[in-house]
C-alpha positions in Angstrom: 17.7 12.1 -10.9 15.2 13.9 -13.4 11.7 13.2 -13.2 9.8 10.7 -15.6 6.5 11.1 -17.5 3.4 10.2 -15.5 2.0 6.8 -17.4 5.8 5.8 -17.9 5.9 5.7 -14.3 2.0 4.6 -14.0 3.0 1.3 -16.3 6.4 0.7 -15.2 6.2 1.2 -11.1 6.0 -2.9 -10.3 6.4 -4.4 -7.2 9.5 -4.2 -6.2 10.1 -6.6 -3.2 14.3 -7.1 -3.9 15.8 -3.9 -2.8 19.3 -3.0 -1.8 20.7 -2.1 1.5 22.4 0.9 0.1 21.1 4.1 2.6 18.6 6.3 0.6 19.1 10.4 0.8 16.9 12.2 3.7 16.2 14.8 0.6 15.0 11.6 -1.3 12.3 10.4 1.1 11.5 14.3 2.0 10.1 13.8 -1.7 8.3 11.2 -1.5 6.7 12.4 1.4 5.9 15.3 -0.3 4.4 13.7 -3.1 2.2 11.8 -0.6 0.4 14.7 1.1 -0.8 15.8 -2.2 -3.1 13.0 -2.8 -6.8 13.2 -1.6 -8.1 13.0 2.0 -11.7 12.8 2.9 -12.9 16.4 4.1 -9.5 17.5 3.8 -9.2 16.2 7.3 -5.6 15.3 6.3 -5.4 13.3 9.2 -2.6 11.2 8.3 0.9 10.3 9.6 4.3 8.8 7.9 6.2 6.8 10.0 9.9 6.6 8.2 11.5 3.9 10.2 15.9 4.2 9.5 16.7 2.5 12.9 18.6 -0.7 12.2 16.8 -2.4 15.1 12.9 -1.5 15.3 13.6 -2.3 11.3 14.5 -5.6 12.7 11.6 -5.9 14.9 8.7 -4.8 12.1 10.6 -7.3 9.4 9.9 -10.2 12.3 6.4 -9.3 13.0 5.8 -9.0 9.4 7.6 -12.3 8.8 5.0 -14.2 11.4 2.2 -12.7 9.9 3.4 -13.8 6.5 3.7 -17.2 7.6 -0.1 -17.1 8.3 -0.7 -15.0 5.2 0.8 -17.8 2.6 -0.2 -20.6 3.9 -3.7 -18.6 2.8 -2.2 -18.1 -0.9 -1.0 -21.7 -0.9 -4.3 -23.1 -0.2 -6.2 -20.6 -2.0 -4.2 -21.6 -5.1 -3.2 -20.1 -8.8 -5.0 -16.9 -9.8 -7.1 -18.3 -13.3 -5.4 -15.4 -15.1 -1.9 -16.4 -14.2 0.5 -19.3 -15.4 2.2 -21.7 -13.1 5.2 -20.0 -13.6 3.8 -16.6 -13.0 2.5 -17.8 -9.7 5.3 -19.3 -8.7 7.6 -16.3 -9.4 5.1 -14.3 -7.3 5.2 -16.7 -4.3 9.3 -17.0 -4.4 9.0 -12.7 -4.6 6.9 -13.0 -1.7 8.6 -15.3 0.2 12.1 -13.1 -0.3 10.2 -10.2 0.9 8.7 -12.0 4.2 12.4 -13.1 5.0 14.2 -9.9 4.0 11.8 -6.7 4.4 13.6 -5.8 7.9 16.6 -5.5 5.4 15.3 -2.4 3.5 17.2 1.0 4.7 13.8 2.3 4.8 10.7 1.2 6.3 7.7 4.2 5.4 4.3 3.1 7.7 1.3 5.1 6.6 -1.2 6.0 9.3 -4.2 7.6 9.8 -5.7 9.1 13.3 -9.1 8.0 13.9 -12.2 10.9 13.1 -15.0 9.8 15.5 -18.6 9.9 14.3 -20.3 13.0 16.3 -22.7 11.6 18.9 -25.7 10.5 17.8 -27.9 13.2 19.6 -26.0 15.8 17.7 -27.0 15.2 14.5 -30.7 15.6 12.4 -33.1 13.1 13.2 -32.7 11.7 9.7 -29.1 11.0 10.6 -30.0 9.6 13.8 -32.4 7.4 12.5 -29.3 5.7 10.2 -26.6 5.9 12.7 -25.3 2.3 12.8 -25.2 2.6 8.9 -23.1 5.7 9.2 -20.7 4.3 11.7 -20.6 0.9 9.2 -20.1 3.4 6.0 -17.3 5.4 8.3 -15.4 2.4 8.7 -15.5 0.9 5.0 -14.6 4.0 3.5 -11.7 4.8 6.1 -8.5 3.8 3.5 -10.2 6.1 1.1 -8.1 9.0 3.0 -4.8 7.3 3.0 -4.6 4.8 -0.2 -4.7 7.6 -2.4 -1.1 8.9 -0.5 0.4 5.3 -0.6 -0.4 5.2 -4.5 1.8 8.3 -4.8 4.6 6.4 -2.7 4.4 4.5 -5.3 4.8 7.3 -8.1 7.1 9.1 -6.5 9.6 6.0 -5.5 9.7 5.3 -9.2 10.7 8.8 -10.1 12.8 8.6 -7.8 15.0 5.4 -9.3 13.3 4.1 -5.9 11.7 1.0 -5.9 8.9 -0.3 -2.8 5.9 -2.2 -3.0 2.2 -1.6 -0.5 2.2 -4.9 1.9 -0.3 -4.7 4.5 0.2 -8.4 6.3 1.4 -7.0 9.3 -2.3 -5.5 10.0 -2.6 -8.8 11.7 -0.4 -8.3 14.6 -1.2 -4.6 14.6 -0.4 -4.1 18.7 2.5 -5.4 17.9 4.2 -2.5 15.6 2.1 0.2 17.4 4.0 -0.9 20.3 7.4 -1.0 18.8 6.7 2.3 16.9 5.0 4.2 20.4 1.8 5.1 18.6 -1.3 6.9 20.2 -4.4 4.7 20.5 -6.4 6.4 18.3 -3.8 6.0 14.9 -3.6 3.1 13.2 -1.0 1.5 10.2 -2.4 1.0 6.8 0.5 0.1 5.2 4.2 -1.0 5.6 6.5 0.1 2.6 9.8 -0.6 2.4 11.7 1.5 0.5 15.2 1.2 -1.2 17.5 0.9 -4.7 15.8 -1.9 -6.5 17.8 -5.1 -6.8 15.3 -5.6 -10.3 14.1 -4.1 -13.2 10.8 -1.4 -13.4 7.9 -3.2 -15.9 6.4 -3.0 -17.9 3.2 -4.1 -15.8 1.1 -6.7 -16.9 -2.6 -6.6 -16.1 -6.0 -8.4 -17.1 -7.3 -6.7 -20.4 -9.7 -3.9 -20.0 -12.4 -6.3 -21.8 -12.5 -8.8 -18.5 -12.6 -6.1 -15.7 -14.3 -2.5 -17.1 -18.1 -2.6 -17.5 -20.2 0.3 -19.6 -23.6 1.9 -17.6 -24.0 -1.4 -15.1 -22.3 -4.7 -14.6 -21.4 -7.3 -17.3 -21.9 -4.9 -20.2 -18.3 -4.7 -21.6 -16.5 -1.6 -22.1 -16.1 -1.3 -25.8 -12.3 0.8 -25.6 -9.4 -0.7 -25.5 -6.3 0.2 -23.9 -3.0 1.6 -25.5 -1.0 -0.7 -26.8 2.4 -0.7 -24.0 6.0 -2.4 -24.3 
């Protein structure tokens, strides 16, 4: 399958939750993987792992785990209600998505897991007194900024899948019962999942994808100044 242009695939690659259980080509995924370890990492640690999970049954144990976490998980976007920017139907088309994907994601021929190994902090005595002096808020800015070295890779999952005639979407709900999947996967202590991805022949259609306007969300020099562009006008 030939390659598409870069914002045909940047406003077209959806969430795709409905996915066949047709088997995808090793070569296929050996792309996307590809296209993964190109993004960013902080430092260039590149300190990151892909789990691809083809095994009929630990695909039937991460689907179950994922379903009892989604259980919690919607119950969470029942209460918390319709996003203002959404219709009823819109929100309801989203839940019924969701829900097909919290029964059905062990289905997928191809469950992708991006990790990331843990980079300690050097010891506290190692470092300049200035350094010292601001430990705790460099352990606290360590941890916020983790994802930083791994999201960029999953966005090019993303890319690449729709390329690719592949369709996936980024679901994280399993995080919750994260001993869980390390255990079913075997991984060391010090690597941990970010995402769970699965991966297939989509059941639906590509986008276009609809988003807020860039008036609402894109601020010029400091918050609540509007940006004054607008975007291109898309299918």
């Amino acid at each position: 399958m030939s390659d598409i242009a870069l914002f045909e695939a940047i406003y077209t690659a959806r969430a795709l939750r409905r996915l066949k259980p047709d088997a995808v080509p090793e070569a296929l995924i050996s792309r996307v993987l590809d296209a993964a370890i190109r993004a960013s990492t902080g430092g260039n640690a590149q300190n990151w792992a892909f789990i691809v999970v083809r095994d009929a049954e630990k695909r039937r144990q991460l689907g179950a785990i994922y379903r009892r976490a989604s259980d919690e998980v919607g119950a969470i976007y029942a209460a918390r209600g319709r996003p203002a920017h959404m219709t009823q139907d819109q929100f309801d088309r989203l839940m019924a998505a969701g829900a097909y994907l919290w029964q059905h994601l062990g289905d997928a021929p191809v469950l992708l897991v991006p990790c990331l190994t843990t980079r300690e902090m050097p010891p506290r005595d190692m470092l300049p007194a200035a350094v010292q002096a601001r430990y705790g808020e460099h352990l606290a800015y360590q941890e916020r900024i983790r994802g930083a070295s791994i999201y960029p890779a999953i966005q090019n999952i993303i890319l690449a899948c729709r390329g690719l005639g592949l369709g996936t979407v980024i679901t994280t709900n399993h995080l919750l019962y994260e001993d869980d999947v390390r255990a079913v996967l075997g991984m060391p202590a010090d690597s941990f999942s970010f995402a769970l991805m699965p991966i297939g022949y989509p059941r639906g259609r590509y986008g276009p994808v609809t988003r807020k306007p860039l008036a609402e969300v894109a601020f010029a020099d400091g918050w609540g100044e509007r940006w004054p562009g607008q975007g291109p006008d898309r299918p």
